[in-house]
N, C-alpha and C positions, 0 to 999 in steps of 0.2 A: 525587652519588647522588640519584636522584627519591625526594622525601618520600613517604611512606606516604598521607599525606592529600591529597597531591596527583594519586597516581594514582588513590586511588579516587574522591577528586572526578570523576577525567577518563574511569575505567570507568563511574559511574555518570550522566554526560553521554553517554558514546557509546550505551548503552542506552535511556534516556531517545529520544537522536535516529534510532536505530536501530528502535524500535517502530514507528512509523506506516507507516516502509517496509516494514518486514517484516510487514506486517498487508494494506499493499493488494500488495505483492509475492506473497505466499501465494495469496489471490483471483486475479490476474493468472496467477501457473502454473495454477491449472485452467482457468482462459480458453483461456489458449496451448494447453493440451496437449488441445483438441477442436478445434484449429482457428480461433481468433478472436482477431485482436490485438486490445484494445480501447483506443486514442489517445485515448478520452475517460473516462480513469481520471482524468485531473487533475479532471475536471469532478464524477466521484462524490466526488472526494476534497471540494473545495470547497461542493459542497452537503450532504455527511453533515457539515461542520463547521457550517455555519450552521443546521441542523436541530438538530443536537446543541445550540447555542447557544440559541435559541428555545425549545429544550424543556425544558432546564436552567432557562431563567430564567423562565419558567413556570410550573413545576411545581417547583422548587427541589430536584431529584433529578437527582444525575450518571450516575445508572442507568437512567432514562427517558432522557435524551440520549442516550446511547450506542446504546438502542434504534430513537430517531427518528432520528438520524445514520445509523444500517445502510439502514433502509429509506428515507433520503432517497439515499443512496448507490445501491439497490437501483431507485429508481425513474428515473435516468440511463441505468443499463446496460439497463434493461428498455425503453427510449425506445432507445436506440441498437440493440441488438439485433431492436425491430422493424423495422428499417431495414437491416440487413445481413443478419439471417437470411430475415426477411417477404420483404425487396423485395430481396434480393440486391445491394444499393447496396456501393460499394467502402468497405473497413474501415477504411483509411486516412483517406479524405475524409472518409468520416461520425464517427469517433471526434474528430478534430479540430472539428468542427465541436458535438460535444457536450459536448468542451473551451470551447468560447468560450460555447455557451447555459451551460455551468453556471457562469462566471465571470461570463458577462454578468448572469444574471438572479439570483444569488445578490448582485450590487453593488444589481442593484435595489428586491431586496426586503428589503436593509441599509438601503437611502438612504430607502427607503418608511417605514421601521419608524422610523430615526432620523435622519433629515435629507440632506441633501445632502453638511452639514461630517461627517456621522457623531458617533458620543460611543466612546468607551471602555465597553465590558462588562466589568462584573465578573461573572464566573458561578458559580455552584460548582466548587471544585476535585474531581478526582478523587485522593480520600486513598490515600498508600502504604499498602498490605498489607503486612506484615512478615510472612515463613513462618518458624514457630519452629524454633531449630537453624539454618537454612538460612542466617538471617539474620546469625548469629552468627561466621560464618567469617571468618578475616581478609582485608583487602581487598576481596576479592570477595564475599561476602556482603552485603551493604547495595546493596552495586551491581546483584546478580542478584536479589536475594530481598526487597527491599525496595523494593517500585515500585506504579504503578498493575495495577490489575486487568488492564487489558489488555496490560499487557505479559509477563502469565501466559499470558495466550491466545494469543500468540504460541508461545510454550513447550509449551502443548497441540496448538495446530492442527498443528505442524510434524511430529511424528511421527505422527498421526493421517492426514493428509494425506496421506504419506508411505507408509503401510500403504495407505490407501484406494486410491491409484493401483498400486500395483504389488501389491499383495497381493489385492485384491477381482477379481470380476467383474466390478463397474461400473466400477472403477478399468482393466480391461481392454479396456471397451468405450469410454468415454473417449479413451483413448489410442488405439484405433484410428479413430475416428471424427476427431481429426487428424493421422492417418498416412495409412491409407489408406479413407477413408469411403467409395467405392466398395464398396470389399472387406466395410465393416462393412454397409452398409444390406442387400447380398445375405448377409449374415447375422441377417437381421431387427433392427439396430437401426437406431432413430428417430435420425436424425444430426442435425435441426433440432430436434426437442426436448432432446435431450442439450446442443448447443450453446444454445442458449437457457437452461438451467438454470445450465449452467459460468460464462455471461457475468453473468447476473441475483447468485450467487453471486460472483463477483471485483467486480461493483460494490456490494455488500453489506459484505465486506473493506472494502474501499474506504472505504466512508461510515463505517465504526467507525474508521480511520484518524485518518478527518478529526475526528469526535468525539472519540477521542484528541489531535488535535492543540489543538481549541479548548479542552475540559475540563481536560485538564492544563497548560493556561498558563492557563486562568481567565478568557480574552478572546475575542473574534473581531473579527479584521480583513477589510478585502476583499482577495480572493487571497492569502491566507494557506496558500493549499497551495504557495505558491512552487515550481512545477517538481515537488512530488516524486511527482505520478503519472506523468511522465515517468522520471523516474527509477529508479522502481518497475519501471520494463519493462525499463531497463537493468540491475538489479538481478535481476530473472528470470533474463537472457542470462546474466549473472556466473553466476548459481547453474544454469547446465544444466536448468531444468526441474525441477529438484529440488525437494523441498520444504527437505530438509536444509539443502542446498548453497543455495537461495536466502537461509534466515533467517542463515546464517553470510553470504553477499554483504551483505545489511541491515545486518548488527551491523560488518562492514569499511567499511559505507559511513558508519554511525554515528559509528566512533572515528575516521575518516577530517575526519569536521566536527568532531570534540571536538578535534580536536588543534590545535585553531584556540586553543582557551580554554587549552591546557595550554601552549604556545609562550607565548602571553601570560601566562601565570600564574611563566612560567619566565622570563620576562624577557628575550626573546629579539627582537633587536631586527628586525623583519621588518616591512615597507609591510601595513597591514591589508590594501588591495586584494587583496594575495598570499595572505595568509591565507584571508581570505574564496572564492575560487578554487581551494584546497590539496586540498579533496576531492573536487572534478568530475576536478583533474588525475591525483589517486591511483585514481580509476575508471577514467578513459579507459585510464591505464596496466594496469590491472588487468585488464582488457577484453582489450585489444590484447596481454598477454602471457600469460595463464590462459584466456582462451574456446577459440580456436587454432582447432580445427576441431569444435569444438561443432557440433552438429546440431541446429537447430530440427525440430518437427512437421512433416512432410512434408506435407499443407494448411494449412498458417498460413495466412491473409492469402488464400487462397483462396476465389468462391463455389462453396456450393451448393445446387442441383446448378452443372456447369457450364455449361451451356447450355438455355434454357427445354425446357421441354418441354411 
């Protein structure tokens, strides 16, 4: 039988690993759902960490970070977005490419700050909150209710989110502006300012991700978003555009990498390499047997207009 402290070690890892995704996943569904994939999520993710980093160690407040992380996050997507929205350039090539400036030049203005060999940061930690009562439940409590601040924010944005797109106005003119923006603009809405705000918004996500990710390990490396703004998109598909359904895909992809520590904790005698591997493979599968005939936004990946005018 699995020790009581063993799983909640291994609930309070998959949450832990689970936040950052489900932080730029959340931003990335209102992305998608006006119409704009944005491939250069890795790159907000890598620059809100190193901003978050610099700002922390600066200022010696994980609360300032978190804020210069958003808006270093926030100033990516605002660079890519003038580029797919302004000049209609393709969202694919351009996101990719706002993938490599934000790896490339967050490595440089690492090497600039501390050398070429780099040093180890120590930065302030972001301290658990414990929420009274909450905290207190067995197992799962310390695992849910005992965590950084931002991993509450998850827990707000997802139902708020959630309201906002299907319950509002805006949330209705959103969604039609990546279904059918033809249809919306002859209904008087701005279909380049709305996509402009959704994108600037999912790399704002994004950059609190990456502040997340540096703050709560206390360090920053180069590329230390390892893949997971890509995965964040994959984690969107999982969750249908939902916001629900996305922070649940986040927290499966979470316990998906936790269960790497819990095999090993269990003694379980497995090639790390396999380990290591164990949660892209339980996605792909996840994808391939729960997406099925998911329906992305009917303009995703689209410009507009279509043709100059």
């Amino acid at each position: 039988m699995l020790d009581l402290v063993v799983l909640t070690a291994f609930l309070e890892a998959s949450v832990r690993l689970a936040a950052p995704l489900a932080l730029a996943a959340l931003g990335e569904t209102i992305t998608e759902r006006s119409g704009i994939i944005n491939i250069g999520l890795e790159g907000s993710l890598v620059t809100g960490a190193l901003c978050a980093a610099f700002a922390a160690l600066s200022w010696g407040s994980p609360g300032a970070g978190i804020i210069i992380g958003a808006l270093g996050g926030a100033f990516v997507a605002l660079g890519f977005a003038a580029f797919v929205i302004g000049l209609n350039t393709d969202q694919i090539i351009t996101g990719t490419a706002a993938t490599l400036a934000g790896l490339g030049f967050t490595g440089v203005f690492y090497q600039a700050r501390f050398g070429t060999t780099g040093t180890v940061l120590t930065l302030p930690v972001l301290q658990s909150l414990s929420l009274p009562g909450l905290s207190k439940i067995p197992v799962f409590g310390s695992a849910f209710f005992e965590q950084a601040p931002t991993v509450y924010l998850v827990y707000i944005l997802a139902p708020l989110l959630w309201h906002f797109l299907f319950r509002t106005q805006w949330g209705l003119e959103l969604r039609a502006v990546g279904e059918e923006p033809a249809a919306a603009e002859a209904a008087g809405v701005r279909i380049r300012w709305i996509r402009l705000l959704a994108t600037v918004f999912g790399g704002l996500l994004a950059g609190v991700a990456g502040a997340h990710l540096a703050l709560n390990s206390g360090t920053f490396i180069e590329g230390m978003s390892s893949g997971r703004g890509f995965i964040a998109i994959a984690v969107v598909v999982l969750g249908r555009w939902n916001p629900i359904w996305v922070v649940a895909a986040a927290f499966f992809f979470g316990a998906a990498s936790a269960l790497q520590f819990l095999l090993q904790a269990m003694g379980v005698d497995t090639p790390f390499p396999l380990l290591l591997v164990l949660p892209y493979l339980l996605t792909l599968a996840a994808l391939a047997g729960w997406v099925g005939r998911a329906r992305p936004p009917a303009a995703l990946a689209l410009p507009w207009p279509h043709e100059s005018k």
